[in-house]
N, C-alpha and C positions, 0 to 999 in steps of 0.2 A: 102736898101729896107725898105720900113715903116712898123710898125708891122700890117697894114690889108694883105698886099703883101703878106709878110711872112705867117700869117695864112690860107689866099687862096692855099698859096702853099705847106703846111702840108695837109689842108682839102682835096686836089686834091690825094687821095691816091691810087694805083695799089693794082692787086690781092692780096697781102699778108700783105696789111695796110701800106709796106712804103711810108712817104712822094714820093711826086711827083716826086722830083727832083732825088729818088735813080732808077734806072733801073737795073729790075731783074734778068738782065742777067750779074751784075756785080758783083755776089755772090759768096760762092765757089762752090764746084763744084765736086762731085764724079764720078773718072772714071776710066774703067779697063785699065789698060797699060800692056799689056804683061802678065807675071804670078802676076805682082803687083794692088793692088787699091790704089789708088791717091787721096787723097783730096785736091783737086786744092785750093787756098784761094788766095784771089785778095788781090791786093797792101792794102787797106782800114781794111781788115781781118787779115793779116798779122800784122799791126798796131796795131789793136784791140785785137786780140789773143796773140800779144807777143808770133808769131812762125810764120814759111814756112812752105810750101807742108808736109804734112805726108804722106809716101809711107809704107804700109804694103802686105805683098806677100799673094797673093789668098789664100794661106793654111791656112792662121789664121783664114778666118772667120768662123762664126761658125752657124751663121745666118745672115740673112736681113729679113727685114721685112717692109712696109709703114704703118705710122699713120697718123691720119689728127689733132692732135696736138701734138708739139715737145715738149710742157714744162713738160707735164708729164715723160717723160722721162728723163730729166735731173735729173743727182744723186752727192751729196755731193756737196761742193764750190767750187765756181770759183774762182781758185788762179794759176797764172794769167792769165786776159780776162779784158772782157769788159760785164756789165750786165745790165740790167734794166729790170725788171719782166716785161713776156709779149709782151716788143717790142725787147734785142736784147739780146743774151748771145752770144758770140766767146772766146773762149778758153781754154784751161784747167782747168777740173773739177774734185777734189779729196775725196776722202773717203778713211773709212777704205776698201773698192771694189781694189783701189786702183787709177785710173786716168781713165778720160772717155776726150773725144774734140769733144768741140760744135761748130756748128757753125748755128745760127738759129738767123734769122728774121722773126720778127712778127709771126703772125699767121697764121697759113696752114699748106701744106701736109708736110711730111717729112721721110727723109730714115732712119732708124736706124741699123747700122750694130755692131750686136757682135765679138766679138776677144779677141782670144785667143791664149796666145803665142807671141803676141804684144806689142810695148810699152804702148798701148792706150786700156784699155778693150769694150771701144765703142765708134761708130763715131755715134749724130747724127746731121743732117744736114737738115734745108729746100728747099724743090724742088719742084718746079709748077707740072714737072711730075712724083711724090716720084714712084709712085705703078710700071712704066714699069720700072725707074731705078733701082727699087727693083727688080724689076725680073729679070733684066737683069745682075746684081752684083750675086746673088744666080747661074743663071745660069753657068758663069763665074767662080766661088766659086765651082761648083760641087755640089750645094743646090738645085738644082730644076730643 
């Protein structure tokens, strides 16, 4: 591909600013399974986060909530992930908090759920529809 190609095909970007080529349905993915939340991560996240699905049981959350940008919310380094301010963070993030998993592309909505009692004290994650998944996880959680 010559580098105009290439740049057409960056410049051509979907709702959340990724290149053309990434489709937003191949992200991960928050969802209630039973008394558990699931953060689904595709084959590429998986890669990038250096982890599989995390499964934490409804009890630990402690809230949800949507914001319309997810970098503020990320807390302490990413060790190990994948990062570039802005456009991508996946995976484990440390402080003295203790550990948080990201999983966020570009810029947009996104869910943040706290926990407690988990191995993870926060998931947060980008979602075209953060605010109903948000409610819908709280709900689920016994939060709303």
């Amino acid at each position: 591909m010559s580098r105009r190609a290439a740049a057409a095909t960056w410049g051509s970007a979907s709702r959340r600013g990724y290149p053309g080529f990434i489709d937003s349905d191949l992200v991960a993915d928050l969802e209630v399974e039973g008394n558990e939340l699931v953060l689904h991560l595709r084959p590429i996240e998986k890669a990038e986060g250096a982890h599989g699905d995390i499964r934490v049981p409804l009890s630990a959350v402690t809230a949800v909530r949507s914001v319309d940008d997810p970098w503020p919310e990320l807390r302490g380094i990413r060790a190990p992930g994948t990062g570039l301010p802005n456009v991508i963070a996946v995976g484990t993030r440390r402080g003295g908090f203790g550990k948080d998993f990201a999983a966020v592309h570009g810029k947009g909505p996104a869910v943040v759920v706290e926990l407690e009692g988990a191995p993870y004290g926060r998931f947060v994650v980008t979602a075209d529809d953060a605010a109903p998944r948000a409610s819908s996880i709280a709900a689920a959680a016994g939060q709303g």
